[in-house]
C-alpha positions in Angstrom: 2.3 3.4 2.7 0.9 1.2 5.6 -3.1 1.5 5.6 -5.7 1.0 7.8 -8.9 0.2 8.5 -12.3 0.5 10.6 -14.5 -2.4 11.9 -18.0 -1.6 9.8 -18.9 -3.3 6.8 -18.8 -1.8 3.0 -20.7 -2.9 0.0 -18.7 -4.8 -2.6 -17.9 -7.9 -0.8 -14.5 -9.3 0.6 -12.2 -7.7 -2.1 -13.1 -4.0 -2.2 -10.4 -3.1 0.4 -8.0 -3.8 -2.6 -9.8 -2.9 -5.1 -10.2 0.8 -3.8 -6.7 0.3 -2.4 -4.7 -1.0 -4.9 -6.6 -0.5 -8.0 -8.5 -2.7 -9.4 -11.2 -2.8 -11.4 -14.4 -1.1 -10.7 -13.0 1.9 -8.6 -10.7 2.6 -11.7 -7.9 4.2 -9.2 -4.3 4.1 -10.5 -5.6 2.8 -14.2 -3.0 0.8 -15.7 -1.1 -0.2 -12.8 0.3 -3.2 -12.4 0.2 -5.4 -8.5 2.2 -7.9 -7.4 1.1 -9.8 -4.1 0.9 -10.1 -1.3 4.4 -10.9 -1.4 5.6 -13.6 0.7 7.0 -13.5 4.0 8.5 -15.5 6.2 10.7 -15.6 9.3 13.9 -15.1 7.5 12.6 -12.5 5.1 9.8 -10.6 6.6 8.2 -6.8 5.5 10.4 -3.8 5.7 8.3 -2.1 8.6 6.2 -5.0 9.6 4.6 -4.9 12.9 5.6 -7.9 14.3 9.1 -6.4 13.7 8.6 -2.9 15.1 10.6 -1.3 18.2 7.4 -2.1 20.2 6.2 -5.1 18.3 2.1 -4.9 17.4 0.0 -8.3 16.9 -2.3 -7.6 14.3 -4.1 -10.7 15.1 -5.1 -9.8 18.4 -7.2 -6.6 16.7 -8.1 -9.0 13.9 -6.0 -7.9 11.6 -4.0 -8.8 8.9 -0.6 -7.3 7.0 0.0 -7.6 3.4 3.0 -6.2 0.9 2.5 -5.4 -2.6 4.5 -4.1 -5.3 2.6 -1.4 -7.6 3.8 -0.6 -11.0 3.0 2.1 -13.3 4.6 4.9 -15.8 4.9 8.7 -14.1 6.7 11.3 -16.0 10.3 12.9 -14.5 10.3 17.1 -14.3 12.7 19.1 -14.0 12.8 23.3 -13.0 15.7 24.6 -15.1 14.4 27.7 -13.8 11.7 29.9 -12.1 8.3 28.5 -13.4 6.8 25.9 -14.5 8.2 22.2 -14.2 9.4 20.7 -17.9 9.5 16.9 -18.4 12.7 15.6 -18.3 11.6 11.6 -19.3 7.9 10.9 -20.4 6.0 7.3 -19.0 9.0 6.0 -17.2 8.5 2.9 -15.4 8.0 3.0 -11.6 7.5 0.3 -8.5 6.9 1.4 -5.4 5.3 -0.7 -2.1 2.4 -0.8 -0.7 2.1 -2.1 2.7 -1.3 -3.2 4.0 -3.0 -3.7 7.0 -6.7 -4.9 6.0 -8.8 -6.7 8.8 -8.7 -10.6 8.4 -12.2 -10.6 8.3 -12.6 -8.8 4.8 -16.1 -7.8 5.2 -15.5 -5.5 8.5 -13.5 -3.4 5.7 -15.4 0.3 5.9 -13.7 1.8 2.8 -11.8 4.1 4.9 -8.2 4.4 4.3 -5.4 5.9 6.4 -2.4 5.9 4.1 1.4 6.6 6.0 4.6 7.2 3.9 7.3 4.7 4.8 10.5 6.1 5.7 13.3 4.1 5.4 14.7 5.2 9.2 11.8 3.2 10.3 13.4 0.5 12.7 13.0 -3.0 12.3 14.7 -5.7 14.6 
């Protein structure tokens, strides 16, 4: 997912963003979950979608912006639909990563709490 955010400030200090984002603590949002990150990046390795790497490439700096990756863990149950109705569980709590990629201003207070979240697709073209 690659989020987004506005330029007016938000009660909770410089780490709500993530917390409301990713988690943590006292928004209680995807309880359990493990994070991982931000993950490194460098020129050599750098995010799967990352702006810098796009068709059109975007500097997030200039808008005062930063981009951050993260790996999310948690259990989710597998369905099936042998048929008409509703869906059975196939495997209970299996575990599940998935990525989050962020795009939080660099200034962590002009976070506004809102949220624009985008599923990645893996045709999305980096150079």
């Amino acid at each position: 997912m690659r989020v987004w955010t506005t330029s007016k400030t938000v009660p909770g200090g410089c780490c709500a963003w993530r917390d409301r984002v990713l988690g943590a603590g006292r928004c209680g949002w995807n309880a359990g979950a493990e994070r991982h990150g931000p993950l490194p990046s460098t020129a050599a390795s750098y995010r799967f979608g990352a702006a810098n790497h796009q068709l059109a490439p975007q500097d997030l700096r200039r808008d005062g912006d930063v981009e951050e990756e993260y790996f999310l863990s948690v259990k989710a149950n597998v369905y099936s639909w042998p048929a008409p109705g509703p869906a059975v569980v196939r495997t209970a709590a299996a575990a599940y990563t998935t990525r989050a990629l962020m795009r939080p201003p660099a200034n962590r207070a002009r976070f506004s709490g809102d949220v624009v979240v985008e599923f990645l697709n893996p045709a999305i073209s980096s150079t």
